[in-house]
Kinemage of the C-alpha trace (Angstrom):
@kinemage 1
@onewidth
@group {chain A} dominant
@subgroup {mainchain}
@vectorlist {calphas} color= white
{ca unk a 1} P 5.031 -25.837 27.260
{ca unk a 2} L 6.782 -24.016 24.432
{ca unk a 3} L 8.748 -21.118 25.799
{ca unk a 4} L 7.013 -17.809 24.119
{ca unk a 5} L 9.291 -16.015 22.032
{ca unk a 6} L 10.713 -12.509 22.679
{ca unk a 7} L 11.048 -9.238 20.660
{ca unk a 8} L 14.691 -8.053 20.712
{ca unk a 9} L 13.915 -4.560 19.566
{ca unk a 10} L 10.987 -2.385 19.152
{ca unk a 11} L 10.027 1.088 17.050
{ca unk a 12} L 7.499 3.109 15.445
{ca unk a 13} L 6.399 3.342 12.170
{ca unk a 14} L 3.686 4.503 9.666
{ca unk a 15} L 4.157 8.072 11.561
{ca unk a 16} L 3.209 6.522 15.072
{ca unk a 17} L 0.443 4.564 14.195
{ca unk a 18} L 1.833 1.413 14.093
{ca unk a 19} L 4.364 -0.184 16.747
{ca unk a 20} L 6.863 -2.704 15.204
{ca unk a 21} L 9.274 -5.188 16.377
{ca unk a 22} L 11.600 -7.950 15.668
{ca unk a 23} L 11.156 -11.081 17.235
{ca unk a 24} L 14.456 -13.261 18.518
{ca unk a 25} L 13.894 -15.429 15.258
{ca unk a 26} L 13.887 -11.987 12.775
{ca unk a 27} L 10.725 -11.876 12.096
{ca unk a 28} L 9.670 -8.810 11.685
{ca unk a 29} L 5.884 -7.595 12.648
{ca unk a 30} L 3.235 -5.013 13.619
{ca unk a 31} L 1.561 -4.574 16.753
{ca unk a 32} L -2.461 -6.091 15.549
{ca unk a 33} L -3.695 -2.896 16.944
{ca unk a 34} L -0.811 -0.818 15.312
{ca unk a 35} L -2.353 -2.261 11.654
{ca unk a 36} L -5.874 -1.791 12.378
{ca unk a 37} L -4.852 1.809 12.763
{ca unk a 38} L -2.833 1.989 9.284
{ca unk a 39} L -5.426 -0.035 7.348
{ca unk a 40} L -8.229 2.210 8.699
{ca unk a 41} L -6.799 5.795 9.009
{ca unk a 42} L -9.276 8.468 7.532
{ca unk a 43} L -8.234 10.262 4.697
{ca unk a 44} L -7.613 13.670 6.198
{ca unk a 45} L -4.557 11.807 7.989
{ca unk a 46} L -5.971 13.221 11.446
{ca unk a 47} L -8.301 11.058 12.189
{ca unk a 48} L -7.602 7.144 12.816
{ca unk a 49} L -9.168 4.408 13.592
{ca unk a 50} L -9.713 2.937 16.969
{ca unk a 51} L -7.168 0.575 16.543
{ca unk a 52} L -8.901 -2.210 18.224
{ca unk a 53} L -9.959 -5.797 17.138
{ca unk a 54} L -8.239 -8.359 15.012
{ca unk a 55} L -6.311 -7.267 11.639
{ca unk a 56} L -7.478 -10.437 10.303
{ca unk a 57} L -11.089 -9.890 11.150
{ca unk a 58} L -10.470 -6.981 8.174
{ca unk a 59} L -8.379 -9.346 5.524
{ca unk a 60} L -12.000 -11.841 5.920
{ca unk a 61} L -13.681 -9.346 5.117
{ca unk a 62} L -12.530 -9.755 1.350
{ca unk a 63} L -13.634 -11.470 -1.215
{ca unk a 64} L -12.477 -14.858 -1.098
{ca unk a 65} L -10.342 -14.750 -4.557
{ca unk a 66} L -8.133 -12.196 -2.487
{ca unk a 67} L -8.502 -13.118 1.181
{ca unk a 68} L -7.732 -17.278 0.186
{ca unk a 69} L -3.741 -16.912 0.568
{ca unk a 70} L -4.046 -14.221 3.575
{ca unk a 71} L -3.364 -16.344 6.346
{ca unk a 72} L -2.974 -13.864 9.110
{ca unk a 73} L -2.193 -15.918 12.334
{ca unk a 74} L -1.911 -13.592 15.626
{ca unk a 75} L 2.152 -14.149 17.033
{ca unk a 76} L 2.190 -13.690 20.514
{ca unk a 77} L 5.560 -12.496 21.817
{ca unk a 78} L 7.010 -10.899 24.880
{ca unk a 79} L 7.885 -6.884 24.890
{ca unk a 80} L 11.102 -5.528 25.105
{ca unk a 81} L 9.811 -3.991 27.863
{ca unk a 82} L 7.593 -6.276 29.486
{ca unk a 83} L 4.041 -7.512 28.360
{ca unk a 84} L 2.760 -9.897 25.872
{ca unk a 85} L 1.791 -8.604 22.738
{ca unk a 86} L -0.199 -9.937 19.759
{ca unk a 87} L 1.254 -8.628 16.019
{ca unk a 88} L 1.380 -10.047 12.415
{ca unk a 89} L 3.967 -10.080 9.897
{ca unk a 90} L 4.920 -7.073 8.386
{ca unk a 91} L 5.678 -9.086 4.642
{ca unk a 92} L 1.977 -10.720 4.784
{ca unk a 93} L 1.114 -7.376 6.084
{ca unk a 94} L 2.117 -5.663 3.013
{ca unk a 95} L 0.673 -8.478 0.717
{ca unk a 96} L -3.304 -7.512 2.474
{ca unk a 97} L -2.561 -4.414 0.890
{ca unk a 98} L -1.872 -5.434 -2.440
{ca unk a 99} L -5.065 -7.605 -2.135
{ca unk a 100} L -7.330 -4.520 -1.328
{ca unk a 101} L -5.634 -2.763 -4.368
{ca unk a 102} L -6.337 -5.753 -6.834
{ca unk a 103} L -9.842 -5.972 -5.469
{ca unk a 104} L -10.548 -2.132 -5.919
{ca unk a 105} L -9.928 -2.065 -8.918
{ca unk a 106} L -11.664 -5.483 -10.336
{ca unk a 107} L -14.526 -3.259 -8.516
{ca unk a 108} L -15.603 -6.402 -5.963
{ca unk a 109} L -15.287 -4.062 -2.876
{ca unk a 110} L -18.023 -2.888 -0.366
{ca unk a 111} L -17.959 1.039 -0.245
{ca unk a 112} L -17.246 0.706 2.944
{ca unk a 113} L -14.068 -0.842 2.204
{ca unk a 114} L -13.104 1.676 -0.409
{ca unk a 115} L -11.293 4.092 1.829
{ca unk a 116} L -8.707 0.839 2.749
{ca unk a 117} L -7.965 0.277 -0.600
{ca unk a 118} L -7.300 3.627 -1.266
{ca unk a 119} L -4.861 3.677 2.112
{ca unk a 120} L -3.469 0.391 0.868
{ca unk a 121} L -2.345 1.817 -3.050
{ca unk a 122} L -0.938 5.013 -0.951
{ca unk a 123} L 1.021 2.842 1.679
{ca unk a 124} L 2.611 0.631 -1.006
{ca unk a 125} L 3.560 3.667 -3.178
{ca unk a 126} L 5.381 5.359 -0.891
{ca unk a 127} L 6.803 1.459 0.727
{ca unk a 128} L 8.243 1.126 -2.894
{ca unk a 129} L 9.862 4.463 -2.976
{ca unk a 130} L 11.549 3.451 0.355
{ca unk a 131} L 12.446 0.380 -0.642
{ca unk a 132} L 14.697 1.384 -3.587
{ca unk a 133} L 16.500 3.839 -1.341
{ca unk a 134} L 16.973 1.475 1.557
{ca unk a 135} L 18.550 -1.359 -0.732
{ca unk a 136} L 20.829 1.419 -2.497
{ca unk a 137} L 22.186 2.399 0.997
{ca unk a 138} L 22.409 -1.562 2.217
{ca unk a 139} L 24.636 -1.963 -1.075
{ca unk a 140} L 26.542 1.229 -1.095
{ca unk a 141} L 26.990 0.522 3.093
{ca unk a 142} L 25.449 4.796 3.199
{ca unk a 143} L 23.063 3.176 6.016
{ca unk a 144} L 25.298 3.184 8.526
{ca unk a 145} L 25.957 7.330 7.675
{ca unk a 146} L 22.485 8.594 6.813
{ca unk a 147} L 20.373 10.424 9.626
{ca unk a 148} L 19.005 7.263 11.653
{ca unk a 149} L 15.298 8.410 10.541
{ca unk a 150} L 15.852 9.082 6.991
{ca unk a 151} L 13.635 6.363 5.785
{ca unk a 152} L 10.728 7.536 7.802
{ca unk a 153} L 10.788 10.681 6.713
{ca unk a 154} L 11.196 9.849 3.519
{ca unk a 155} L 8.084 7.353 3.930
{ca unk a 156} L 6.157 10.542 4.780
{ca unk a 157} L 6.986 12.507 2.583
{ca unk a 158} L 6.344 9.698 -0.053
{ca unk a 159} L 2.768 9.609 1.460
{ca unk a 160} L 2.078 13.502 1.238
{ca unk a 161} L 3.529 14.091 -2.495
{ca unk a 162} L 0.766 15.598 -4.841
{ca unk a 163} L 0.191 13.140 -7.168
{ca unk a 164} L -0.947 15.043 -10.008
{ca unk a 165} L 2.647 16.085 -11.013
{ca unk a 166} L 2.335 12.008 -12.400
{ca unk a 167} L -0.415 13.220 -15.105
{ca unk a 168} L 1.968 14.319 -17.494
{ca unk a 169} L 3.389 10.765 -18.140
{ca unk a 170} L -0.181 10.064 -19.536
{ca unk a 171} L -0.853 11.557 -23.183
{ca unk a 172} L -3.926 12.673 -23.882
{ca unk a 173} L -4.220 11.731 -26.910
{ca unk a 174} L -4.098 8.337 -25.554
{ca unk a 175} L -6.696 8.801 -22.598
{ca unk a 176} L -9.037 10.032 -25.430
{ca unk a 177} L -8.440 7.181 -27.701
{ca unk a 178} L -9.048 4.711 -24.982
{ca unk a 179} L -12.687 6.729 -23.891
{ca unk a 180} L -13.303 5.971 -27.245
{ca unk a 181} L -12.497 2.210 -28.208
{ca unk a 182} L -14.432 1.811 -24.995
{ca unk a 183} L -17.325 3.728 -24.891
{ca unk a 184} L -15.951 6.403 -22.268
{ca unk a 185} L -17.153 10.044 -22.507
{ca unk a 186} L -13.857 11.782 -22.211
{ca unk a 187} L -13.964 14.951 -20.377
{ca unk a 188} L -10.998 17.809 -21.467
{ca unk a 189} L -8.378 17.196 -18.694
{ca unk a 190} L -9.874 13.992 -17.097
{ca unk a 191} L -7.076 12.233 -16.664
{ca unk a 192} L -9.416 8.950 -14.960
{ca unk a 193} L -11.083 6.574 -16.908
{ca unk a 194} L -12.647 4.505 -14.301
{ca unk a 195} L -12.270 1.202 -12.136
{ca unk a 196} L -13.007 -1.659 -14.573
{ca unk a 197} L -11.500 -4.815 -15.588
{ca unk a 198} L -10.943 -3.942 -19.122
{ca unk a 199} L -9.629 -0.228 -19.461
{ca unk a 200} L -6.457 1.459 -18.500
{ca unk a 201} L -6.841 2.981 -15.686
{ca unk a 202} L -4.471 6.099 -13.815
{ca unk a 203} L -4.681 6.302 -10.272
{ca unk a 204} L -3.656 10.317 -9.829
{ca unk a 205} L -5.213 10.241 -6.040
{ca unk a 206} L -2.557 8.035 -5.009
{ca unk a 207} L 0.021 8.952 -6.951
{ca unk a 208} L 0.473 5.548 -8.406
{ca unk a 209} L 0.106 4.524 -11.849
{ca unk a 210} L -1.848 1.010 -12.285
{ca unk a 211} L -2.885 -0.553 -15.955
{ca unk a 212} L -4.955 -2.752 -17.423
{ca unk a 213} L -3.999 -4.376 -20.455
{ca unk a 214} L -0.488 -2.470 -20.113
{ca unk a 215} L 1.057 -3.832 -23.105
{ca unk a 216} L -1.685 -2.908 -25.301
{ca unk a 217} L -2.037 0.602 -23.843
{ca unk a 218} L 1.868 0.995 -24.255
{ca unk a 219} L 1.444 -0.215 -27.926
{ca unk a 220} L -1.175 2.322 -28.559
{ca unk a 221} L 0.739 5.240 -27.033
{ca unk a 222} L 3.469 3.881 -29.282
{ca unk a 223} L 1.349 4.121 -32.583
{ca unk a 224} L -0.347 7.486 -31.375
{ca unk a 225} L 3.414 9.010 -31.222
{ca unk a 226} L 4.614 7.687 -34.538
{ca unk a 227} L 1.430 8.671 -36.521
């Protein structure tokens, strides 16, 4: 019988909603409950989920273009602490999200499933602003001075920015001209064009910028600016 394997440290992240660990082999995961939690957290922040049931349950949930590569198996391990615990890896944790955000906005989602995507694009924002901080302190060696909670509190404050300071990277000129090539009524100071395949499209409730045909939509900025 293969000897189960054992978590050598344990945390919180995701402000409490999640418990992590790393297992005796470095993997790093999430507690299955802990990522019910994040996936499903209500958008006032207050409210969560129950936190029950299997994270993969969720990820099957998808269409199959997005769930096909989601292979969520359940690692049991042993607790720092005692107890036997069933998580999933943070990394194919991170790539569910990105899966909910590419099916959001091809528009294949069930309204119920809206409110994860829109969690997801938030989560990975902020992860992203993390990241770049984390691997300029791994390289400079500032980890070992910053407070030990930095990170998370950057992570949350990442989450709570107001997103609409991002607006002003988008012309309008350009969100006009792109109403009109396709067929868009374009509304003074609508800064949205919609979730469709073909259009650009800003995402100002998450604070994260997402295109669609980016090089064309750069190109066109380009010519607006010269003209």
């Amino acid at each position: 019988m293969t000897e189960m394997i054992k978590a050598v440290c344990k945390g919180e992240i995701f402000g409490g909603l999640a418990d992590c660990y790393v297992l005796a082999d470095g993997r790093r995961v999430l507690s299955q409950r802990g990522a019910v939690r994040v996936l499903t957290a209500k958008d006032d922040g207050k409210t969560v989920g129950a936190g029950g049931g299997e994270i993969s349950r969720y990820f099957s949930r998808l269409p199959p273009k997005y769930s096909k590569d989601l292979v969520m198996p359940g690692i049991q391990f042993s607790r720092p602490g005692g107890g036997i615990a069933t998580g999933i890896e943070a990394t194919l944790f991170v790539k569910a999200l990105r899966a909910y955000v590419a099916a959001h906005f091809d528009s294949v989602l069930h309204k119920s499933q809206e409110p994860f995507a829109r969690n997801a694009a938030r989560i990975l924002s902020a992860l992203s602003e993390v990241g770049i901080v984390a691997l300029v302190d791994e390289a400079t060696g500032y980890q070992v001075q910053r407070a030990h909670d930095d990170l998370a509190r950057l992570f949350g404050r990442a989450l709570r920015d107001d997103p609409a300071e991002y607006g002003i990277l988008w012309h309008s000129r350009l969100i006009r001209e792109m109403c009109r090539l396709y067929g868009k009524l374009y509304r003074e100071g609508d800064l949205s064009l919609g979730r469709t395949k073909e259009i650009i499209t800003v995402r100002l409730d998450t604070g994260e910028l997402v295109c669609r045909r980016a090089m064309q939509a750069f190109e066109l900025q380009e010519e607006m600016q010269l003209s």
